[in-house]
VOVOFI-772955 format. One record per atom (N, C-alpha, C): x, y, z. Coordinates in steps of 0.001 Angstrom, whole numbers, plus 524288, in hexadecimal, padded with zeros to 5 digits. Layout:
% residues N
XYZ;...
//
This chain:
% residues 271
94074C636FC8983;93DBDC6651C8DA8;941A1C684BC91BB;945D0C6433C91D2;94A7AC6665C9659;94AB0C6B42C94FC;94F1FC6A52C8F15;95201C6FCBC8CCC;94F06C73BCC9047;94853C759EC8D91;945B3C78C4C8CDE;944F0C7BEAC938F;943E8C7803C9742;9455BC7A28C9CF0;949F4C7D20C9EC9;94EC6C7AA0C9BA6;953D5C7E5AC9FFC;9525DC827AC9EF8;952E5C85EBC9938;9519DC8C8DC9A2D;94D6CC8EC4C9D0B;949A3C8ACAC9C7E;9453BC8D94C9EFD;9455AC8CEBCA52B;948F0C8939CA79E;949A6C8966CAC4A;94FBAC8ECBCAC8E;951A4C8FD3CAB33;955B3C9335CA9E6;95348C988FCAAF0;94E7AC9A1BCA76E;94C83C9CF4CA82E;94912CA08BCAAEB;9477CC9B57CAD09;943D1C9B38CB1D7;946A3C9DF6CB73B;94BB3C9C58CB5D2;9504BC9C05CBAB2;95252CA339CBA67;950B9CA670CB6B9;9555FCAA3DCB672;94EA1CAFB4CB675;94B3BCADC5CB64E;946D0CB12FCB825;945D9CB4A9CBB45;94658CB9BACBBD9;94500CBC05CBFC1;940C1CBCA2CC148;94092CBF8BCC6C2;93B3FCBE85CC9F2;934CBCC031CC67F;9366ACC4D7CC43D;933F4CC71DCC123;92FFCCC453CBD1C;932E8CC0F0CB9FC;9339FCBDA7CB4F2;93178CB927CB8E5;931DCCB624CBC19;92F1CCB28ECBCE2;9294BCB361CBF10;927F9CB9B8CC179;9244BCBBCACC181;920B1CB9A2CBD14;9239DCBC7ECB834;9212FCBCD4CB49D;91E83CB7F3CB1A2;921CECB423CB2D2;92023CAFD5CAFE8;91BF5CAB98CB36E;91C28CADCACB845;9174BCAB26CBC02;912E5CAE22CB980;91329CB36FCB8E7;90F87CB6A3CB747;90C72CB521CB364;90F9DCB41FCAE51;90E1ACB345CA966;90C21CAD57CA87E;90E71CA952CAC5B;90A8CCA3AECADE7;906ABCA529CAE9A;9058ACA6DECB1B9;900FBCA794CB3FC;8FBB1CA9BBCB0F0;8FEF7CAE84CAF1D;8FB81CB23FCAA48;8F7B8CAD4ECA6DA;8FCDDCABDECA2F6;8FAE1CA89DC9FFF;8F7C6CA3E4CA0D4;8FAB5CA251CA531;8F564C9C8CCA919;8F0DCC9EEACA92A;8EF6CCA47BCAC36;8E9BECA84ACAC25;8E7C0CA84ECA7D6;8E8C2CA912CA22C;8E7CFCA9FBC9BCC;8E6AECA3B5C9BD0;8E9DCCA21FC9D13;8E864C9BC1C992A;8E237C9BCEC9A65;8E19BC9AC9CA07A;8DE7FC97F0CA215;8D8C9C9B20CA1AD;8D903CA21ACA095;8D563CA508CA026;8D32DCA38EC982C;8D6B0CA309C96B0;8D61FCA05BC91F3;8D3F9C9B9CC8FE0;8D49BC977CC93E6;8D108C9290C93B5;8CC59C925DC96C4;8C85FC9502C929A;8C36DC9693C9389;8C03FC91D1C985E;8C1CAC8C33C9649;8BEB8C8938C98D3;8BF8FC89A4C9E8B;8C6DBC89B1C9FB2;8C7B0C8A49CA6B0;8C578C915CCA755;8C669C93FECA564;8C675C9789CA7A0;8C072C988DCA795;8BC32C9806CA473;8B763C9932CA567;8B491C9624CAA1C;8B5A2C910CCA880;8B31CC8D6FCACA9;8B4B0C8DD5CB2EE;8BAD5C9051CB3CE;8BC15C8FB1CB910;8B922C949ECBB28;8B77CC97D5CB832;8B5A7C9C0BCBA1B;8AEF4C9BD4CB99A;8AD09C992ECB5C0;8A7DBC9832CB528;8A3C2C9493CB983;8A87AC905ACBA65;8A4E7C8C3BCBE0A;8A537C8E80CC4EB;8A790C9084CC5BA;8A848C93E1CCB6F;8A2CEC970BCCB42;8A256C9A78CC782;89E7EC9F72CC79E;899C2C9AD3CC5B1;8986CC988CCC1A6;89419C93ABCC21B;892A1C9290CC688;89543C8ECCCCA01;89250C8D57CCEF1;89220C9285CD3D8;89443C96C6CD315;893D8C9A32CD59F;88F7DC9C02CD5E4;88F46C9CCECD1FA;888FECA08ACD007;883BEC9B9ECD041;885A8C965ECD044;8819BC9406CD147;880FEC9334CD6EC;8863AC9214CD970;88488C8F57CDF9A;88275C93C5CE19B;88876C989FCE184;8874DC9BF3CE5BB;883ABCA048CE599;88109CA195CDFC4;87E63CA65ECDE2D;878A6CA48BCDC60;877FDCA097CD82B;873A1C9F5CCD64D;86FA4C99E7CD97B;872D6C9680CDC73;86EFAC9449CDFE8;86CB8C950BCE452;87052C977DCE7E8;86F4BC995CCECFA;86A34C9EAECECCB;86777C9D44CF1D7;862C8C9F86CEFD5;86405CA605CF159;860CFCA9C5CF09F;862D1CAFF0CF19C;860A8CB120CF6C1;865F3CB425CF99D;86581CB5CBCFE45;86A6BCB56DD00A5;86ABCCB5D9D0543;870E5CB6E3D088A;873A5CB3C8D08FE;870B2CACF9D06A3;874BFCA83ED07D2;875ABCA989D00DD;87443CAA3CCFE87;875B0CAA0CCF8B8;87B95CACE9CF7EE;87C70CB2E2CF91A;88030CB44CCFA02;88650CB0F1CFC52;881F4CAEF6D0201;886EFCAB3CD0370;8891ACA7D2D0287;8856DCA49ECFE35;887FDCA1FFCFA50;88A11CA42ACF624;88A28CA671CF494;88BE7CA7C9CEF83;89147CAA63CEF95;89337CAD1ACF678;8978CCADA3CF72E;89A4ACAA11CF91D;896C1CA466CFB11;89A35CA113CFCC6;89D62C9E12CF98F;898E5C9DDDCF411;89C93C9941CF165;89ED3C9DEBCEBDB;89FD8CA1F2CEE1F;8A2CDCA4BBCE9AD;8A687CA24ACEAEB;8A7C0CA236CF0E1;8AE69CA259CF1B8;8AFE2C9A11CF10D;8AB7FC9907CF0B6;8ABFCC917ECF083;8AC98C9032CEB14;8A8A6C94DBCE75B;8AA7FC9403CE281;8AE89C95A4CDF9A;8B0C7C9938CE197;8B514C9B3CCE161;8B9E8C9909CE136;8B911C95BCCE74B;8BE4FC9221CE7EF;8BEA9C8B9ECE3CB;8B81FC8B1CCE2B0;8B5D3C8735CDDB3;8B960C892ACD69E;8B8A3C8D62CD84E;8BC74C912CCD101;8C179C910BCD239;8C343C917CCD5F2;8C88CC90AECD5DF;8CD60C8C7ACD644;8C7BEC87FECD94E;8CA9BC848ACD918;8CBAAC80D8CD496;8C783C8294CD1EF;8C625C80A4CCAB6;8CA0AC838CCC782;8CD3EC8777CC8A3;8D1B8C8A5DCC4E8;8D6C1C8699CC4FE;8D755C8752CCA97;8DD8EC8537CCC8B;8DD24C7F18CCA3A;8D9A9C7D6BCCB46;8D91FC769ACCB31;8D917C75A0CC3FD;8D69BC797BCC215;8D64CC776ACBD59;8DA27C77EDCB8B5;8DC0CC7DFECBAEE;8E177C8046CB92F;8E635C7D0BCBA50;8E689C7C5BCBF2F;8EA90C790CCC28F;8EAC2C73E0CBEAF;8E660C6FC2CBFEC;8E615C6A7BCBF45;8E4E4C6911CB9B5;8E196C6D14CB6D7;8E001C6A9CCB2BF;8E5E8C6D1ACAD60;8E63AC7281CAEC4;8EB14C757ECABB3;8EF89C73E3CAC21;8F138C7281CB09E;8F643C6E39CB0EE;8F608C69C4CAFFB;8F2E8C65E7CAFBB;8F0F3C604BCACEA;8F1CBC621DCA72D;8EF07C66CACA544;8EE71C65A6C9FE7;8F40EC67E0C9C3D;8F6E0C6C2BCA092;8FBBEC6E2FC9DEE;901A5C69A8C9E77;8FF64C67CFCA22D;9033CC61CDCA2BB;90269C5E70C9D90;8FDA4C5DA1C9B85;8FD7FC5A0FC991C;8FD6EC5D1BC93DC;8FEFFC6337C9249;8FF2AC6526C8EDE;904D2C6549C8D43;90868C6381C9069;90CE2C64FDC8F43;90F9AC6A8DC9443;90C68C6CE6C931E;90D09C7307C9549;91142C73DFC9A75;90F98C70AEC9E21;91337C713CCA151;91980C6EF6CA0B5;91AE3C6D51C9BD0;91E34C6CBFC9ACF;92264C7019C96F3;91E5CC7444C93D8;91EE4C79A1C925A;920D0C7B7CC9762;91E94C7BD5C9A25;91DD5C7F95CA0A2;92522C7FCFCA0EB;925C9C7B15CA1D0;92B12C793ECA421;92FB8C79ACC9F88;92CBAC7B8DC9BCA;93294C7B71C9629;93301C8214C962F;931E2C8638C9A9D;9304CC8C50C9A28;93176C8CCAC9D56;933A6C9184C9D19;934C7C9507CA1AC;9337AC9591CA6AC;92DA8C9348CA48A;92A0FC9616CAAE4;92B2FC92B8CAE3D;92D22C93AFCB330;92BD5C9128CB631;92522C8D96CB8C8;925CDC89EBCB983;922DEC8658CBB3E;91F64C87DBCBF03;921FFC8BA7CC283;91E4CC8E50CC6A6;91961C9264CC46F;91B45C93DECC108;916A6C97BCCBE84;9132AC954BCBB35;911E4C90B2CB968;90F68C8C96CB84F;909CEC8BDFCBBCC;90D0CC8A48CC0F0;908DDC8A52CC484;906DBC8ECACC7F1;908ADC9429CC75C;9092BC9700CC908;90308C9A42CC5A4;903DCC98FBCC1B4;90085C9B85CBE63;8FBD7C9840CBDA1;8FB5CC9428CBE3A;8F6D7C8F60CC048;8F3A1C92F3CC535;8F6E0C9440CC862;8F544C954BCCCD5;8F1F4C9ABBCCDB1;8F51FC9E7FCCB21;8F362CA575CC8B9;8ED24CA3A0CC5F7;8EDE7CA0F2CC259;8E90FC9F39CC0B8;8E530C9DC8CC21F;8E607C99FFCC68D;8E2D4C9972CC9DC;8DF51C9C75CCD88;8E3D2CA111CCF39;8E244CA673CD1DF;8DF1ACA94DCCF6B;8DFEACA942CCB29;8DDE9CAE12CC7F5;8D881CAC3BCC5FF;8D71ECA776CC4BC;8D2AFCA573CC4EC;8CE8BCA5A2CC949;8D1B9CA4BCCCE08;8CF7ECA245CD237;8CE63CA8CACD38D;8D0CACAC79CD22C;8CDE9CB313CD12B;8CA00CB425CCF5C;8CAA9CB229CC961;8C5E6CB259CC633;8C0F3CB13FCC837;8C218CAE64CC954;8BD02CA88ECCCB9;8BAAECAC96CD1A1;8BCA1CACA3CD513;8BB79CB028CD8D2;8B8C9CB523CD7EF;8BAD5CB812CD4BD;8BA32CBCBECD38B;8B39BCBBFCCCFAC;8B418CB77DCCD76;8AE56CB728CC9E1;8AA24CB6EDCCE20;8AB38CB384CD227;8A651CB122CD52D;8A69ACB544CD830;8A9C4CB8A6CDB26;8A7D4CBD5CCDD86;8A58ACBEDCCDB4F;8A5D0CC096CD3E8;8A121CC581CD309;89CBECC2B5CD238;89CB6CBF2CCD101;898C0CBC1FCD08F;89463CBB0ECD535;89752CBB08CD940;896A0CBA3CCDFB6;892E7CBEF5CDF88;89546CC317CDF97;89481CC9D3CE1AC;88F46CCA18CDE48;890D2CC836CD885;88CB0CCA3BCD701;88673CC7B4CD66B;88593CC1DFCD6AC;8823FCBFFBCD635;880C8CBE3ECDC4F;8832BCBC8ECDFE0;88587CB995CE44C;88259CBC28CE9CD;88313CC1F7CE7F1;884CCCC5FDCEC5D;889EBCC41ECF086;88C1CCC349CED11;8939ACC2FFCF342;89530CC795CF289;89517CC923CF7A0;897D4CCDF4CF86E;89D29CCDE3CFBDE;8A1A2CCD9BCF99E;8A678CCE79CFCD6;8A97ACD2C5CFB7A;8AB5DCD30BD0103;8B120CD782D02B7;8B41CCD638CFDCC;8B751CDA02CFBF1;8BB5CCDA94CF7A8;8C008CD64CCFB00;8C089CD701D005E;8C513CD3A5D01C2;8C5ABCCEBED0213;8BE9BCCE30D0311;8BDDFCC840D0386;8BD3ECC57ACFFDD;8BC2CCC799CF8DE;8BC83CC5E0CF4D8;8C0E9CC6F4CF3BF;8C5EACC91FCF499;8CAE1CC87ACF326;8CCF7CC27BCF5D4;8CA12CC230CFC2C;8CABFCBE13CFD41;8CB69CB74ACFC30;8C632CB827CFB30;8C3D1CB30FCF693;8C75DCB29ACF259;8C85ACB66ECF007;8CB5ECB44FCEBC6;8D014CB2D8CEBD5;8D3E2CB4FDCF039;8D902CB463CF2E0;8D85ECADD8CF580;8D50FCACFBCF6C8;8D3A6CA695CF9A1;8D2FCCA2F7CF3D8;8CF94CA472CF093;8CF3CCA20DCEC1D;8D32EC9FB6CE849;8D630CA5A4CE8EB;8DA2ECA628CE442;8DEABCA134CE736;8DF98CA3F2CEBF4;8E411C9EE0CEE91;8E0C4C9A30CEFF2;8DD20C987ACEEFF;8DA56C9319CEEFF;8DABDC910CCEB5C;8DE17C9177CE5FA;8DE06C8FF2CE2B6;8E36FC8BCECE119;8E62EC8FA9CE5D9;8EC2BC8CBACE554;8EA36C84CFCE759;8E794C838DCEB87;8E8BAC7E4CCEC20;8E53AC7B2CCE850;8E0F6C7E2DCE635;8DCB0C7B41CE0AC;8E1E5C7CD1CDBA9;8E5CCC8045CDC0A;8E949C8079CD6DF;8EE00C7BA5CD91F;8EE25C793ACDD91;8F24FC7545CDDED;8EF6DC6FD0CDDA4;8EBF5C6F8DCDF75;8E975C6AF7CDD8E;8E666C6C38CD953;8E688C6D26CD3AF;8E6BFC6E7FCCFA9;8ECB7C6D00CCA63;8EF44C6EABCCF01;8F53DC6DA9CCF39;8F731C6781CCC64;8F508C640BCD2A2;8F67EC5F8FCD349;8F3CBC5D4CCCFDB;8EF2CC5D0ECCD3D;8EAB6C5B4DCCAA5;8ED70C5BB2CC519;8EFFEC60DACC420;8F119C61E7CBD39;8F677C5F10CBD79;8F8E3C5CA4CC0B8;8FDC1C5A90CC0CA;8FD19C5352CC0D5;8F82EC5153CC247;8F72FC4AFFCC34B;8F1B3C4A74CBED2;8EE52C4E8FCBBEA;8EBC5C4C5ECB921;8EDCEC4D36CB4C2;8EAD0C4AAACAFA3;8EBFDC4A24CAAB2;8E8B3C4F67CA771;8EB2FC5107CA301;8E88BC546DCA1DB;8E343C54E6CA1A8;8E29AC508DC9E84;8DAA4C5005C9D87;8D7E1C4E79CA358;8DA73C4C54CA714;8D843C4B46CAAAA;8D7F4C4E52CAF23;8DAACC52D3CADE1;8DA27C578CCB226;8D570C5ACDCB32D;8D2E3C5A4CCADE8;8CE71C5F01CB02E;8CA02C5BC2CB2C9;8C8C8C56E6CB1AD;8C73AC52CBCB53B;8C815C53EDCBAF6;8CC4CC517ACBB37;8CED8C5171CC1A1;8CE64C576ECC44C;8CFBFC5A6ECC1B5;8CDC7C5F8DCC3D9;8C87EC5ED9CC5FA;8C533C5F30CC213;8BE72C5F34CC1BC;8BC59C5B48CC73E;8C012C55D8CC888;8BEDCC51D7CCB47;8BFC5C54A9CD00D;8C546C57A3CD267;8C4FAC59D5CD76F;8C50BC603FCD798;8C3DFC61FDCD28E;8C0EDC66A2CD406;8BCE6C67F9CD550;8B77CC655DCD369;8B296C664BCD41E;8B0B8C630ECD971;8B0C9C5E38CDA8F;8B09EC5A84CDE14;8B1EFC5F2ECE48E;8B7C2C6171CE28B;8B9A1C63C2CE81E;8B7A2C686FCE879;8B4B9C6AEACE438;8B263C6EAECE512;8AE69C7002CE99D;8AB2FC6B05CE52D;8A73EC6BDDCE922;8A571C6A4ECEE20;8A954C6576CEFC1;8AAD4C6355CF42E;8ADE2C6797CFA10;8AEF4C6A94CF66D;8B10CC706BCFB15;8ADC3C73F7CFBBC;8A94AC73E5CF919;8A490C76DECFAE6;8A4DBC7AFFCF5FE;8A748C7AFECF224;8A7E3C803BCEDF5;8A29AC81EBCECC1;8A088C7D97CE9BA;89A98C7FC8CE7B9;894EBC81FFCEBFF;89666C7D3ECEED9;89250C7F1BCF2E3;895F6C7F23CF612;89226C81B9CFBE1;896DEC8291D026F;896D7C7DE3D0569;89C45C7DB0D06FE;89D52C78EBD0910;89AE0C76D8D0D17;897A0C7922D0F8C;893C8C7978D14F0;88E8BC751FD1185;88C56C771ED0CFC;88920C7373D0A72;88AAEC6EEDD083F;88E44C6D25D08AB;8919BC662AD06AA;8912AC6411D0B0A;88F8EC5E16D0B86;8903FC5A9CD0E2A;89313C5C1CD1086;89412C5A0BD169D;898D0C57E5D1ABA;89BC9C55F7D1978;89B0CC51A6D1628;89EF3C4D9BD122B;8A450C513FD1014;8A1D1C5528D0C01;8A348C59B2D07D0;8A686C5CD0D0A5A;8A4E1C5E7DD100B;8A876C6276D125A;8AAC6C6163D15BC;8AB97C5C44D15DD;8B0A0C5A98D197A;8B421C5964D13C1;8B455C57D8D0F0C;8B622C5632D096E;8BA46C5CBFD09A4;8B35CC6050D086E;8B70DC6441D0695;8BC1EC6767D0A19;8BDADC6705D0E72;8C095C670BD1232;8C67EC66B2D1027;8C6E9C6158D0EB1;8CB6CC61C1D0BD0;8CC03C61C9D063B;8C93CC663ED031F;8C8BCC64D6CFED8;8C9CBC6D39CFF1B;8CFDDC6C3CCF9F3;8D127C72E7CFB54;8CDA3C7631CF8FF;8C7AAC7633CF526;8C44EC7950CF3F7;8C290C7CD6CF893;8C068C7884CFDD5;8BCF7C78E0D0033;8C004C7D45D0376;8C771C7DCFD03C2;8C9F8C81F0D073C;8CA86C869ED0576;8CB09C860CD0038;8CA68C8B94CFE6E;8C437C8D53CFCF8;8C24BC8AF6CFCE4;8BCF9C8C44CFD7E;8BB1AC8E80D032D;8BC5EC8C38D06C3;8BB2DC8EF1D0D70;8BEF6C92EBD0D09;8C497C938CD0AB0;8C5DCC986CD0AA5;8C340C9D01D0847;8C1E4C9CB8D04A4;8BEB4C9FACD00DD;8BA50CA325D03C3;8B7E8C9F24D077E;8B211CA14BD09A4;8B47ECA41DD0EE6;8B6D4C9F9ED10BF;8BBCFCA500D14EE;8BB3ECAA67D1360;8BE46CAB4CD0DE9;8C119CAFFDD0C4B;8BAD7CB37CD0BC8;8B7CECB176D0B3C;8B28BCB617D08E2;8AD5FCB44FD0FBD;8B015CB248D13A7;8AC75CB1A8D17E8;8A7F9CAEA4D1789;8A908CAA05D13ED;8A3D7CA6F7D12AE;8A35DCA081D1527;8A02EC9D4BD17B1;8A079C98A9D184C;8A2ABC97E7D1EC5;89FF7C923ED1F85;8A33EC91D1D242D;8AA1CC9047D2380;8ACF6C906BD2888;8B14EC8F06D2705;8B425C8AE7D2A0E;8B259C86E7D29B7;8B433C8196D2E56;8B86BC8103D2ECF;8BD55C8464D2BA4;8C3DEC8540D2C69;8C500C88F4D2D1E;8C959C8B20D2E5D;8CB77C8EF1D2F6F;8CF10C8E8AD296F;8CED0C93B8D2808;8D218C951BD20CC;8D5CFC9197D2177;8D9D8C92D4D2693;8DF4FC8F57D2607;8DF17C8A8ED2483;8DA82C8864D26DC;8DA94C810FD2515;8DA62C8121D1F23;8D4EFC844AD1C99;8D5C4C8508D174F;8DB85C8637D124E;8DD0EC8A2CD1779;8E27BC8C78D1335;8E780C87D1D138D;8E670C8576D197F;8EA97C7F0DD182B;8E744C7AA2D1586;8E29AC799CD1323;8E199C7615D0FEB;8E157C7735D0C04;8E17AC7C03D09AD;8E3CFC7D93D052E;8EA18C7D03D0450;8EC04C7CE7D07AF;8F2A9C7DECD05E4;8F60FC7708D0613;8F298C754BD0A3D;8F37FC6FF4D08A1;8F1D8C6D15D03BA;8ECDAC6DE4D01A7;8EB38C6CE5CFC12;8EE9AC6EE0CF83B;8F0B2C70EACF8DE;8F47FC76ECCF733;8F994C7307CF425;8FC0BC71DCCF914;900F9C707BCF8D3;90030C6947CF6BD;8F9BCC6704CF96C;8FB55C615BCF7DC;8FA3AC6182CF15E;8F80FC65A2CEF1F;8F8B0C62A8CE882;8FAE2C63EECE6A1;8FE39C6A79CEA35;902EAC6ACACE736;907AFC6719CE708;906E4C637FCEAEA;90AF4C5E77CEA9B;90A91C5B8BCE720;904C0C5983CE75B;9023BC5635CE1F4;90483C58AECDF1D;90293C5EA9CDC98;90480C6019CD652;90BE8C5ECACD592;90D36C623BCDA8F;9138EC6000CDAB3;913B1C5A67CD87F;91378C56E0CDAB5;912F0C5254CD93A;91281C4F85CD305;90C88C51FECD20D;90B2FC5067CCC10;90FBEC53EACC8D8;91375C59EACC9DE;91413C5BC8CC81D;91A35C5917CC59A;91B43C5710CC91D;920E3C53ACCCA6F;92043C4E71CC5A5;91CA1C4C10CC8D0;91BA5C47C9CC523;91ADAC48DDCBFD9;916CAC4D0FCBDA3;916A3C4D83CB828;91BA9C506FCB66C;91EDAC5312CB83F;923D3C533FCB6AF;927E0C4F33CB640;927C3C4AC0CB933;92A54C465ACB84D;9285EC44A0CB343;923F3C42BDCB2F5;91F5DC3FD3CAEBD;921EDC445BCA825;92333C4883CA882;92488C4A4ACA424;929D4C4A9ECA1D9;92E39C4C6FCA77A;931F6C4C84CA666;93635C4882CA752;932B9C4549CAB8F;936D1C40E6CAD39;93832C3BD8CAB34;
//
């Protein structure tokens, strides 16, 4: 495995700017294909968002002017609910299972640098967390009646898309400390639980006192108040900034964790 690294660290080394373009590019590409290809993630992350959409916010609420206002409220709650189900599952369950496939040890006998690895985890995430968005708007518009500004739905999705980075680092830390078979578990255990504990399915105004002092520090519930920010929906008991620093602290603490597990399972293989 040594041998097989020097050239490819050699190579790595004599790249121009261009050429390393290219090969972030082509991570990424192919991370997008895999995962549009595995019918089960890719149908379901996009299926169960628009499911409870169309049930909470469109088909229970009764018809009239609060119906609307639900149905745009929890576009943007279910929204931040689909995205946080990409990063986390991609993140935690795809790195659990390519660890224990060998794969990331391919990763490291190639050319590519290591950064485009996670780089393309991340694109993926975006591009989903697009998809996602972009479904429940028409879906919104068309069954819903939501009517938004072109800027303010560029909005939403710009809040969405970068809400994905601290659910793709704690995703991170998760695919680096669980076991393969036991990842989509542990996912399932603090994905759904924190969902709905941040108010995703229903609005956080209808959860216990208990629930919304919980969801507070729980990072669904910040990019979720960003979300309704970005489209003028909900009350807002923070000001964005508090939101955009409890995101970046969530941010950075599992990117330590993953650092961490990432270190250790490199000892555990090579040391």
């Amino acid at each position: 495995m040594a041998t097989a690294t020097i050239p490819a660290t050699l190579a790595v080394s004599r790249r121009s700017l261009g050429e390393w373009i290219n090969v972030f590019a082509l991570e990424a590409k192919y991370e997008i294909l895999k995962y549009m290809r595995l019918r089960v993630f890719s149908v379901s992350i996009l299926f169960f968002p628009l499911m409870f959409y169309v049930l909470f916010g469109i088909v229970l609420p009764k018809a009239g002017p609060n119906r609307t206002e639900t149905a745009t409220y929890l576009l943007a709650t279910m929204a931040c609910y689909g995205v946080m189900g990409v990063a986390m599952f991609s993140f935690g369950v795809g790195i659990a299972m390519e660890r224990g496939q060998g794969w990331l040890q391919v990763k490291r006998a190639s050319p590519m640098p290591l950064p485009a690895y996670f780089v393309a985890k991340i694109v993926n995430a975006m591009v989903f967390a697009l998809a996602i968005s972009l479904l429940l708007l028409a879906v919104g518009g068309a069954f819903g009646g939501v009517r938004m500004p072109l800027l303010m739905q560029l909005k939403l999705i710009s809040v969405l898309a970068l809400g994905s980075i601290p659910f793709s680092a704690m995703g991170l830390a998760v695919g680096y400390f669980a076991k393969p078979n036991s990842a989509p578990a542990i996912v399932n255990l603090v994905y759904l639980p924190m969902s709905f504990c941040s108010g995703l399915w229903i609005p956080i105004f209808v959860l216990p006192k208990v629930l919304q002092n919980v969801a507070q520090v729980l990072p669904p519930y910040h990019v979720a108040q960003l979300a309704l920010n970005a489209i003028k929906m909900g009350p807002y008991p923070s000001p964005v900034g508090v939101h955009i620093e409890a995101l970046i602290g969530v941010t950075l603490l599992f990117l330590g964790l993953a650092a961490y597990g990432y270190w250790k399972d490199e000892g555990e293989t090579y040391g």
